[in-house]
SERO-4910 file (N, C-alpha, C, O; in steps of 0.05 Angstrom, whole numbers):
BEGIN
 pado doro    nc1    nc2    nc3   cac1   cac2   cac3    cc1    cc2    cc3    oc1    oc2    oc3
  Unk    A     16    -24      0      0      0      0     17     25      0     10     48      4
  Unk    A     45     15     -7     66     43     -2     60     69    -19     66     66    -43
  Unk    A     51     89    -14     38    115    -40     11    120    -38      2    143    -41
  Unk    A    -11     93    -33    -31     96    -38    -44    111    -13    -36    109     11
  Unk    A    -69    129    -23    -90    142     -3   -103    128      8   -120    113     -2
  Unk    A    -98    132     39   -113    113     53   -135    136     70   -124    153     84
  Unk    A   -163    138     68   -172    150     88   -186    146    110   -202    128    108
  Unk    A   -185    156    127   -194    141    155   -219    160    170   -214    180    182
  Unk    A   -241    151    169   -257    173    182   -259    152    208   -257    128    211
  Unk    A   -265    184    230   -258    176    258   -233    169    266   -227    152    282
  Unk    A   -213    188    250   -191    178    243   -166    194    280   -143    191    289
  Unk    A   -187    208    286   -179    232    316   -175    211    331   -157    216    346
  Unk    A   -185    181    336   -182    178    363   -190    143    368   -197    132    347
  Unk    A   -189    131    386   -199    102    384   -185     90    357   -164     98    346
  Unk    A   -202     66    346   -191     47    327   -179     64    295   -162     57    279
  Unk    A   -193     81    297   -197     97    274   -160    119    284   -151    133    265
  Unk    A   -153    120    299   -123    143    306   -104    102    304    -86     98    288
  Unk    A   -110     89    317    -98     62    318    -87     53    276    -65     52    265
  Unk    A   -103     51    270   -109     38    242    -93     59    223    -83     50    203
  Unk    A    -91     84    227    -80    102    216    -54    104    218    -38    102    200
  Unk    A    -49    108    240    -17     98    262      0     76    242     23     76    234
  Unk    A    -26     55    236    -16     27    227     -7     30    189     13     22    178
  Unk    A    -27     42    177    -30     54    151     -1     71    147     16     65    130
  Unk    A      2     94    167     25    103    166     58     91    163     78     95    149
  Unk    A     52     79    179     74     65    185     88     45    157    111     41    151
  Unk    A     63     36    147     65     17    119     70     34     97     73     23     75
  Unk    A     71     56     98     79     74     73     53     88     62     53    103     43
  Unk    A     34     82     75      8     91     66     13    134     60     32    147     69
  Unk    A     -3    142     47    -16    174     44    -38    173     67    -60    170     57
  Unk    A    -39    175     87    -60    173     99    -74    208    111    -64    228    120
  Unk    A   -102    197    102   -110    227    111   -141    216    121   -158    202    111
  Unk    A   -136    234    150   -158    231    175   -183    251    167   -184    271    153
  Unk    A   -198    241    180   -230    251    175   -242    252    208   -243    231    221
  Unk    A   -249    272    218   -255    275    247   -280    290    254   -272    312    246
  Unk    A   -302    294    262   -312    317    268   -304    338    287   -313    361    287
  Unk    A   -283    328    306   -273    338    333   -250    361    316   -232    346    312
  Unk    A   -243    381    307   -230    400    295   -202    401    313   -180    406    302
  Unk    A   -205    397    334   -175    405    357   -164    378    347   -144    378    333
  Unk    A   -178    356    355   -176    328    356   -165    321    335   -144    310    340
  Unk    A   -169    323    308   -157    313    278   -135    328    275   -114    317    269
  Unk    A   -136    361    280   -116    371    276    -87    359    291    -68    350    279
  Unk    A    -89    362    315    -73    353    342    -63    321    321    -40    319    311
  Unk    A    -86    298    317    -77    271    313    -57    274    289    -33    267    290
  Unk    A    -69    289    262    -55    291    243    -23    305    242     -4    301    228
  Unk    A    -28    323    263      3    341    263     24    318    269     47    317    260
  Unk    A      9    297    290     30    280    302     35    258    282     58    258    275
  Unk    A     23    243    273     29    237    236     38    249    215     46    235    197
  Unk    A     39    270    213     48    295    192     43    278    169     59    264    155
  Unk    A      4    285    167    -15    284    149    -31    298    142    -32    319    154
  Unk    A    -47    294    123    -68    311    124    -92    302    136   -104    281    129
  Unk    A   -103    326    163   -126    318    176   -147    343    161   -141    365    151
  Unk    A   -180    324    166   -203    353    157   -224    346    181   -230    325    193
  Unk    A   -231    370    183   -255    373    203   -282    367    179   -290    382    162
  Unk    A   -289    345    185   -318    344    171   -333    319    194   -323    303    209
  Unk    A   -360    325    190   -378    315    204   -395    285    175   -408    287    154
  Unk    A   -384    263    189   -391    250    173   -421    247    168   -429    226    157
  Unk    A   -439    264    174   -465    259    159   -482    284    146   -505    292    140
  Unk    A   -448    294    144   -444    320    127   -449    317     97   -427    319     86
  Unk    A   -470    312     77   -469    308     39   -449    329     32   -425    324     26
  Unk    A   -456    350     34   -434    367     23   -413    376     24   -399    387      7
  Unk    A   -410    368     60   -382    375     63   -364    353     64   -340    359     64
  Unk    A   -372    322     63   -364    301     59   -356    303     28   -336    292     21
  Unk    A   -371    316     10   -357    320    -18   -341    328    -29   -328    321    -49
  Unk    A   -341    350    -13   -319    383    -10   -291    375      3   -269    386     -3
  Unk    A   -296    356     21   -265    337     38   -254    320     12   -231    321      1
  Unk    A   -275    304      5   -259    285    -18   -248    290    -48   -239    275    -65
  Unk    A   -254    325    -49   -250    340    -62   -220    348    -55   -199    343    -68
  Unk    A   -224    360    -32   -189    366    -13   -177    343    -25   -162    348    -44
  Unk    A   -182    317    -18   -165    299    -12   -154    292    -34   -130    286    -33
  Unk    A   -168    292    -61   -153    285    -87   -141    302   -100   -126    294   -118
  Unk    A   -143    335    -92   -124    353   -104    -98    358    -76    -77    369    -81
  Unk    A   -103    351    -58    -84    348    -37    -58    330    -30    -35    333    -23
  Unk    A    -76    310    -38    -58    279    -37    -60    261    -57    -44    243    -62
  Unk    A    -87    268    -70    -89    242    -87   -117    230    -92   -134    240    -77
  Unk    A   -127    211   -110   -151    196   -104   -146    179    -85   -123    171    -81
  Unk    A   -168    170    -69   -182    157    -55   -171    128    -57   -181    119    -78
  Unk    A   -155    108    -45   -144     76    -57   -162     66    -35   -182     54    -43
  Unk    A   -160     70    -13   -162     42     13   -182     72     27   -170     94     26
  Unk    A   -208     70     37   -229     82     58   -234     61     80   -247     41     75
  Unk    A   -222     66    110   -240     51    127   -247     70    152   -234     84    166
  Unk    A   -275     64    151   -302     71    159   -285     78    199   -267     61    200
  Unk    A   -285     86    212   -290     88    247   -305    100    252   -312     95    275
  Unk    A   -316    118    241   -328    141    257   -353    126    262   -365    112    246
  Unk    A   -362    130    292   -392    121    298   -398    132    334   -379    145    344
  Unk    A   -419    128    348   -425    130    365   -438    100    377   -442     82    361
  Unk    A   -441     97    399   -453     88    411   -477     89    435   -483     71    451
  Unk    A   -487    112    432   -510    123    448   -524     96    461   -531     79    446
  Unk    A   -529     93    489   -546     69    496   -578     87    502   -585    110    508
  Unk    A   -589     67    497   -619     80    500   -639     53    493   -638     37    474
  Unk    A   -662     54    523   -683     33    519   -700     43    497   -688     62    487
  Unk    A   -716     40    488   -735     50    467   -758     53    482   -772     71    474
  Unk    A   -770     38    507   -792     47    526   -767     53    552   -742     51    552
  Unk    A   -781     59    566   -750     75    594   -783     91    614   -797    110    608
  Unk    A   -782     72    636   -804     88    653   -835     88    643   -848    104    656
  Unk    A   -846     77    628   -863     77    613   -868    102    591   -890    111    585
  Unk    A   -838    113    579   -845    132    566   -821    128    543   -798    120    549
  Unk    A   -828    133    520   -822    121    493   -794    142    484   -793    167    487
  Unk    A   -778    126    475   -752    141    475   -760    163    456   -779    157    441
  Unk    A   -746    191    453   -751    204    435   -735    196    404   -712    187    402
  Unk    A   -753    201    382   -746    192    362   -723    204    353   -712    191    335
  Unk    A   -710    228    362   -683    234    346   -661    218    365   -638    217    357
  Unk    A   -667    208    386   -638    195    389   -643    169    386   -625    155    396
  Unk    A   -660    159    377   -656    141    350   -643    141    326   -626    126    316
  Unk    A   -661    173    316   -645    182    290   -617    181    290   -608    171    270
  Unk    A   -593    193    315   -577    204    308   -563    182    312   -548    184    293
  Unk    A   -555    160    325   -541    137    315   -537    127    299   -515    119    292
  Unk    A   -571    123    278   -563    114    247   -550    128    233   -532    121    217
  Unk    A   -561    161    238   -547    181    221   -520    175    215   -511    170    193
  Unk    A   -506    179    246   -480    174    252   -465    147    237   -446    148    221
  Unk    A   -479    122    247   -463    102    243   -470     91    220   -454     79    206
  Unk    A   -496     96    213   -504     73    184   -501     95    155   -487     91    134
  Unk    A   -516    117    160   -517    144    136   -496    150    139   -487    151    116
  Unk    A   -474    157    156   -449    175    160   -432    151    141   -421    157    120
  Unk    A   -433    126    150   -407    102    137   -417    105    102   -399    108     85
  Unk    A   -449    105     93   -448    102     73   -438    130     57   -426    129     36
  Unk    A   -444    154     72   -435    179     59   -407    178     43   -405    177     19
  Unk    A   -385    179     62   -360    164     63   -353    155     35   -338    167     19
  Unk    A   -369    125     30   -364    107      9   -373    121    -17   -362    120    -39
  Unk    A   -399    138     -9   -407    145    -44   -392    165    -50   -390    171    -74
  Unk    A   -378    183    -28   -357    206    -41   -328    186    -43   -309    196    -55
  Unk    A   -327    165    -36   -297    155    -42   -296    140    -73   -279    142    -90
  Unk    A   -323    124    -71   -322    106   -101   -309    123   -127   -288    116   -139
  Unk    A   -323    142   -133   -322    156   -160   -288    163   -164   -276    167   -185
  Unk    A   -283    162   -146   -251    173   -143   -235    146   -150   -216    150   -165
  Unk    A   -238    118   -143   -228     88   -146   -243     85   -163   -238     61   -168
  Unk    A   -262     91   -180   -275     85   -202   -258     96   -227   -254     89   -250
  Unk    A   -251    114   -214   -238    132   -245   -214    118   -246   -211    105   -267
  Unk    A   -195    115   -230   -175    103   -233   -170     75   -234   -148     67   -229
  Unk    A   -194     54   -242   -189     34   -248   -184     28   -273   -188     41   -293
  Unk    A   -173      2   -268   -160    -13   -296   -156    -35   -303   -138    -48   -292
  Unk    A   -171    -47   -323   -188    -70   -328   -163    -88   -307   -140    -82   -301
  Unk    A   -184   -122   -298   -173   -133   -277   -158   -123   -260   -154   -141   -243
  Unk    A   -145   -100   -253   -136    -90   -227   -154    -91   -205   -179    -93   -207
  Unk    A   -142    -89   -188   -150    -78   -156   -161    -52   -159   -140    -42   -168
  Unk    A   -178    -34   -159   -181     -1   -153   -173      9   -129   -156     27   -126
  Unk    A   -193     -8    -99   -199      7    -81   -202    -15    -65   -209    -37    -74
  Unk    A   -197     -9    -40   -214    -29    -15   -228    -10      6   -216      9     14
  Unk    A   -252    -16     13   -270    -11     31   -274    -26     53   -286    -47     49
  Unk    A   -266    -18     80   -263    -30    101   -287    -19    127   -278     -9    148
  Unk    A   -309    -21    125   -333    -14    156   -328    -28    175   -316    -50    175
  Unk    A   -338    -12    200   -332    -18    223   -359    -27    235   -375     -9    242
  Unk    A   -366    -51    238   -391    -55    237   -394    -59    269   -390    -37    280
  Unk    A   -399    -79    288   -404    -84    310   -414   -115    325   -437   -117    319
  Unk    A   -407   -138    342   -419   -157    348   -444   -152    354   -459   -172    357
  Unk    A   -453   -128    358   -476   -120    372   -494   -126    346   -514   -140    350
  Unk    A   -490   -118    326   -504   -129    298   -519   -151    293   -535   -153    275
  Unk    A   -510   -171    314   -508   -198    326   -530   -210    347   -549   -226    343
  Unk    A   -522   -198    366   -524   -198    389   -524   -174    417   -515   -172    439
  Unk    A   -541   -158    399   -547   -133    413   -563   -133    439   -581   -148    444
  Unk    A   -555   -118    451   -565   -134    483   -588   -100    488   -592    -79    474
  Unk    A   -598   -109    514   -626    -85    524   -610    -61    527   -592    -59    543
  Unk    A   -621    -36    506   -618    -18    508   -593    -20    485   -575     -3    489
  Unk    A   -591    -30    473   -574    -24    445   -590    -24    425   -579    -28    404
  Unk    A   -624    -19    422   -633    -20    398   -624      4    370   -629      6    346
  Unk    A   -612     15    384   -610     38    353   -576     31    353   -562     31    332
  Unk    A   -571     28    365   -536     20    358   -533    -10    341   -521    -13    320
  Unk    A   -549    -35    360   -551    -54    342   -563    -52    312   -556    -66    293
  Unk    A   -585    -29    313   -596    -28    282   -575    -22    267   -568    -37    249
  Unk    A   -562      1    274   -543     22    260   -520      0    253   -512     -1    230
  Unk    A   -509    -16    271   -488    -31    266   -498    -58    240   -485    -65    221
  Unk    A   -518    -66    247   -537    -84    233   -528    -76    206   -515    -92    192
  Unk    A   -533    -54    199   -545    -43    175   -525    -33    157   -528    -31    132
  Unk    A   -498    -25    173   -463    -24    170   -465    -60    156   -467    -65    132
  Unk    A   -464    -78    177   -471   -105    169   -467   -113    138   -450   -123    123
  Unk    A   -493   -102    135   -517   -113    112   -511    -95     88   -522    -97     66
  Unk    A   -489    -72     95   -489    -61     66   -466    -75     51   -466    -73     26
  Unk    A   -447    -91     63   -428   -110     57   -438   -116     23   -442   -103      2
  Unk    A   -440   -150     35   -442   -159      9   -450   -143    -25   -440   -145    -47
  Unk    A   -484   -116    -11   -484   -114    -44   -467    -92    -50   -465    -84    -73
  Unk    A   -452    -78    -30   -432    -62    -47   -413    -85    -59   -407    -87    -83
  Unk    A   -409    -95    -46   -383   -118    -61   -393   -121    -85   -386   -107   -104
  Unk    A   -412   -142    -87   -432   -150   -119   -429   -120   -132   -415   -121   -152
  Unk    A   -439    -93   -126   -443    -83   -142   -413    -66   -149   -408    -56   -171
  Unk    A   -401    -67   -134   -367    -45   -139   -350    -68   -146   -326    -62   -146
  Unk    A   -354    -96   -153   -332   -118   -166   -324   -117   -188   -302   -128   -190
  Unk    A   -337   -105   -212   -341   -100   -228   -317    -71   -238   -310    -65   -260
  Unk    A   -311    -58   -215   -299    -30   -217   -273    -37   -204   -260    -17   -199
  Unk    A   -260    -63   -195   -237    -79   -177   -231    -64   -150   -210    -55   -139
  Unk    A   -272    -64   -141   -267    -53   -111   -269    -74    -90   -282    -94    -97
  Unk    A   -263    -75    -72   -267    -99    -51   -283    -85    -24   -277    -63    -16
  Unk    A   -303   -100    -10   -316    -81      8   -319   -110     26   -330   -132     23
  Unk    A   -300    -95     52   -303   -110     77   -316    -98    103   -317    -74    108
  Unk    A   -323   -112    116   -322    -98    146   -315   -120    175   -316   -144    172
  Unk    A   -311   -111    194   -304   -118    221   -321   -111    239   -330    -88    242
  Unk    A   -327   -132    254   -349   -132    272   -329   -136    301   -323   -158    309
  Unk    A   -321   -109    316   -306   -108    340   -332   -109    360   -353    -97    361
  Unk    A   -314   -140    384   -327   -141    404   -323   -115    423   -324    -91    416
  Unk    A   -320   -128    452   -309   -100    468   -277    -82    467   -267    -86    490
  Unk    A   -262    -68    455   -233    -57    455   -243    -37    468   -265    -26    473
  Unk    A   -214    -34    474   -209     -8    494   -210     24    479   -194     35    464
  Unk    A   -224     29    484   -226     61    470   -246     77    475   -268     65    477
  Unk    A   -247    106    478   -269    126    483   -290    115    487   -302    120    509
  Unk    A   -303     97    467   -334     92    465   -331     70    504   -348     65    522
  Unk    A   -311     65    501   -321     43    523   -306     39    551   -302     18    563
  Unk    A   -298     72    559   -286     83    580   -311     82    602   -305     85    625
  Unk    A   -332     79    596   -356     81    615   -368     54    631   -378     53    653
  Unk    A   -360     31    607   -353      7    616   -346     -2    641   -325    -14    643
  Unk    A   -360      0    660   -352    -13    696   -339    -38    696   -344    -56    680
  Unk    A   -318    -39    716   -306    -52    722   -321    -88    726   -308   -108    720
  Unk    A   -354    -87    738   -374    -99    738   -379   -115    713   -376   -139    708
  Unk    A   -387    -96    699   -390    -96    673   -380   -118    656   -390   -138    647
  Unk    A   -356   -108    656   -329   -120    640   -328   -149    658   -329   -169    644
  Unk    A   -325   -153    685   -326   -180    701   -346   -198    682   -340   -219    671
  Unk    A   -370   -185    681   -400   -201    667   -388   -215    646   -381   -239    647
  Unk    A   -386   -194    621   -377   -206    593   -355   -220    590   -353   -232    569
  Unk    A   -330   -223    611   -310   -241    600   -317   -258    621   -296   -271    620
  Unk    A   -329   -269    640   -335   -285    652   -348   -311    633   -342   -334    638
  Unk    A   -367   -302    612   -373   -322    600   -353   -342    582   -332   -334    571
  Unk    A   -361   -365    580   -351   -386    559   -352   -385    527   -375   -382    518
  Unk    A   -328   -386    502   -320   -374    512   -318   -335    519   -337   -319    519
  Unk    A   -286   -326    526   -274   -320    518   -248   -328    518   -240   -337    539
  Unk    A   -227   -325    492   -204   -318    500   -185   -317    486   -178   -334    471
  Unk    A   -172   -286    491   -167   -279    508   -190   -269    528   -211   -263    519
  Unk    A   -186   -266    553   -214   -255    566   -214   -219    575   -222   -206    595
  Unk    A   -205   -214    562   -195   -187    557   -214   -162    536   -230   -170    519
  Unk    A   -210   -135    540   -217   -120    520   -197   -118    489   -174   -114    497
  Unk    A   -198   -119    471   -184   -112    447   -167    -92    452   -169    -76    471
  Unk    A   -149    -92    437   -134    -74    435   -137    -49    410   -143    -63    390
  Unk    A   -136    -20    402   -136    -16    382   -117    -24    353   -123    -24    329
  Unk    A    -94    -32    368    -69    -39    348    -74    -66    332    -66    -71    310
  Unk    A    -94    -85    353   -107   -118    343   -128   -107    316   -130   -124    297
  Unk    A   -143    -82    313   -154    -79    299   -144    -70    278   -152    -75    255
  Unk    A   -127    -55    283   -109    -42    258   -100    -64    241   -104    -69    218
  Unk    A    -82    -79    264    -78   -108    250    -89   -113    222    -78   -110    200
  Unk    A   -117   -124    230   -137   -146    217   -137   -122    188   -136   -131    165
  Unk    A   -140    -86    194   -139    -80    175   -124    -84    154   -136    -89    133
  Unk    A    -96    -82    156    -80    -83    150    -82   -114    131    -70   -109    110
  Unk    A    -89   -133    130    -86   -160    133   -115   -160    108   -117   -176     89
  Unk    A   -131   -143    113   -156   -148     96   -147   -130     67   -153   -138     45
  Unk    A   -133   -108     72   -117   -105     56    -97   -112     35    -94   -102     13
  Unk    A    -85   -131     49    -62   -154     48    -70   -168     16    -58   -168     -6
  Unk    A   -100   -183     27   -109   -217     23   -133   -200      3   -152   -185      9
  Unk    A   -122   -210    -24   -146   -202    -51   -171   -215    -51   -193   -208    -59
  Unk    A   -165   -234    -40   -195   -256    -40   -212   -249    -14   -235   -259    -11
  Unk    A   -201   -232      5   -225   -218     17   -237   -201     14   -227   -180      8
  Unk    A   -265   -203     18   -289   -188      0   -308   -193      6   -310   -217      1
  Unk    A   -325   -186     12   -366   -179     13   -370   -199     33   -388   -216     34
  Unk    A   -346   -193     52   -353   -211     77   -349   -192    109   -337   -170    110
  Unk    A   -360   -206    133   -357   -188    163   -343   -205    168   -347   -227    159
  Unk    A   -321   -198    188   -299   -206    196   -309   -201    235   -309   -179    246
  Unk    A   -314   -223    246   -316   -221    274   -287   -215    291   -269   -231    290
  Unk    A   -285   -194    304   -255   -195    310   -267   -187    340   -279   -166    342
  Unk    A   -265   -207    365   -274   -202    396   -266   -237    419   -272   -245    442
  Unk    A   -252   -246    397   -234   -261    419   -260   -293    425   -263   -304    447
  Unk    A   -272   -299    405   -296   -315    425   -324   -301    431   -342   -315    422
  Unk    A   -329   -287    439   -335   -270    452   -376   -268    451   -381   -255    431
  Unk    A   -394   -273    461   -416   -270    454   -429   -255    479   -432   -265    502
  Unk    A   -435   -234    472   -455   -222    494   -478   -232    511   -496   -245    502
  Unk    A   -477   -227    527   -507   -228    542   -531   -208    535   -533   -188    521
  Unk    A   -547   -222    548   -583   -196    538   -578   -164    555   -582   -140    550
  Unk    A   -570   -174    568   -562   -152    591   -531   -143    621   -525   -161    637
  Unk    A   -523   -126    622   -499   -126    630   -506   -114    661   -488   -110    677
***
């Protein structure tokens, strides 16, 4: 991947600052995508890359970045997806019905924000393909919760679900253009989203059979697998479980 544009949204912090770190290091062009403005700038200086403040469920300004990025650095080779939230929320709570935007804003975030991403990245690995080559690889960050979403993950399990399920027909439909579209379904790792995680908590889920390691992930284990899906041509329009064993309970 030595030269090629790698871009990383959610690229400020957690798996998404990890995977970049990892991209860098391999010779990658790598350029971060953040909504946090201090945050991308700060991550990118310390890479000495190019970081952009855009809000991934931004249409226009997600267009206007991938605009930057090809007169900046280049077209678009390798996109993987981090940016997301995890908002917990029952959908009834007290006998009173969750409000519908923080429903909305998880999918926004995790399912509309990942696909935004891909339709400003394709056209860019589209142009530059060439018959039987490779163009592009597409890497989402999907979730076990997709899976096995436990009480009070219904809009994160949808959102991740639905990351999931866009797999395969981008693959079918971008194979044709020598794009490859993967994603990874991270159990519990250590990062922002899961600093809130009690010590309790964490006892619950590696207590069960299995795990193991019985541990949280690491971000660098994820970068890894990136790296590796990258690697391996014959991976494609498939989710990649990366959580050690690992199957949740209904409730924590």
């Amino acid at each position: 991947m030595a030269g090629r544009v790698c871009v990383v949204s959610g690229g400020a912090s957690g798996l998404g600052a990890a995977t970049a770190a990892a991209l860098h290091r391999a010779g990658a062009r790598v350029v971060l995508l953040d909504r946090d403005a201090e945050a991308v700038e700060a991550a990118a200086k310390s890479l000495g890359v190019l970081g952009l403040a855009v809000d991934v469920t931004d249409g226009p300004g997600m267009e206007q970045a991938f605009e930057d990025i090809a007169s900046g650095a280049g077209p678009c080779y390798i996109l993987v997806n981090c940016a997301g939230v995890a908002d917990p929320g029952s959908v009834i709570r007290q006998g009173k019905a969750m409000p519908l935007e923080d429903f909305r804003r998880v999918v926004h975030i995790n399912l509309l924000g990942t696909l935004n991403c891909i339709r400003c990245a394709v056209p860019q690995m589209i142009e530059a393909h060439q018959a039987g080559q490779e163009a592009g690889v597409i890497i989402n960050t999907a979730s076990i919760a997709a899976f096995e979403g436990q009480i009070g993950q219904a809009a994160y399990a949808a959102s991740k679900g639905g990351v999931a399920s866009l797999v395969l027909p981008l693959a079918r439909e971008l194979g044709e253009y020598g794009i490859r579209v993967m994603a990874i379904a991270p159990g519990v790792f250590e990062t922002p989203m899961t600093l809130n995680l009690s010590q309790k908590s964490r006892d619950i889920v590696f207590a069960a059979k299995p795990p193991f390691p019985a541990r949280a992930g690491l971000p660098d284990e994820f970068a890894h697998l990136v790296l590796s899906i990258i690697a391996n041509n014959m991976l494609n329009g498939e989710v990649i479980r990366l959580d050690g064993g690992l199957r949740m309970p209904a409730r924590l």
